[in-house]
C-alpha positions as CSV (number, residue, x, y, z in Angstrom):
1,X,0.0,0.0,0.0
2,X,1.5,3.6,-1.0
3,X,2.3,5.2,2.1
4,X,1.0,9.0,0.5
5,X,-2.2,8.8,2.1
6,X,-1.4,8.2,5.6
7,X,0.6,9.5,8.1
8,X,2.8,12.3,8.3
9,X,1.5,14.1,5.0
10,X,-2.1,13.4,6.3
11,X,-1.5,15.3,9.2
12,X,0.1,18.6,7.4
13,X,-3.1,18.6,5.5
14,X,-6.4,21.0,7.4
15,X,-8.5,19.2,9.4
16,X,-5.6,16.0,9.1
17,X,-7.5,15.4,5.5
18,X,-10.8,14.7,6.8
19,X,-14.0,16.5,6.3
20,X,-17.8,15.6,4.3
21,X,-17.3,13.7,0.8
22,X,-19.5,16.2,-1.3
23,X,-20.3,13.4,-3.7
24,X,-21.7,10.9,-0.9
25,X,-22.0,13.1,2.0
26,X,-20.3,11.2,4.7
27,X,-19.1,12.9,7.7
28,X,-15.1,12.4,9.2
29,X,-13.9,10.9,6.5
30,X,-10.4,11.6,4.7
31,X,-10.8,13.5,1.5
32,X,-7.7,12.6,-0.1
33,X,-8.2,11.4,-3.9
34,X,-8.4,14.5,-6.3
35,X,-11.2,13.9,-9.3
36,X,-11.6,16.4,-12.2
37,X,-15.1,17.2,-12.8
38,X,-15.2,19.6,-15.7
39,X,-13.2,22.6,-15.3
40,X,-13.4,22.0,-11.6
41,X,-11.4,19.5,-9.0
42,X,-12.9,18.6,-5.9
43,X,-11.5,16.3,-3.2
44,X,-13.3,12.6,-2.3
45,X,-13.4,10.0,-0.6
46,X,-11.9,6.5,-0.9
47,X,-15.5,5.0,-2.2
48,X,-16.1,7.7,-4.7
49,X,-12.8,7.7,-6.2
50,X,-14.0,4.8,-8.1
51,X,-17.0,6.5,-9.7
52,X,-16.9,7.8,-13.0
53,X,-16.6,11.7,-13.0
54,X,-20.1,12.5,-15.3
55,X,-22.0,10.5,-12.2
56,X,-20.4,12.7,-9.1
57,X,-22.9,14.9,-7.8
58,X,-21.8,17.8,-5.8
């Protein structure tokens, strides 16, 4: 497992990373994964990395 989304670069991050997934709305979790939705780039989740960009509702 890449060690870039834990630990020490985690915590230099606001909030250490965490915060409300705008695509599924869950609360405390770390917003790590960077997807490009148009013109726009908003951090998610671990389980909405997976979801194709055109189906992310923000």
């Amino acid at each position: 497992m890449a060690k870039n989304n834990r630990g020490k670069e985690v915590k230099k991050l606001p909030n250490q990373g965490r915060g409300e997934c705008p695509s599924c709305h869950r609360t405390g979790v770390k917003l790590l994964y960077d997807v490009k939705i148009g013109d726009k780039t908003i951090k998610v989740c671990k389980v909405c990395k997976d979801i194709p960009a055109d189906k992310i509702t923000v």
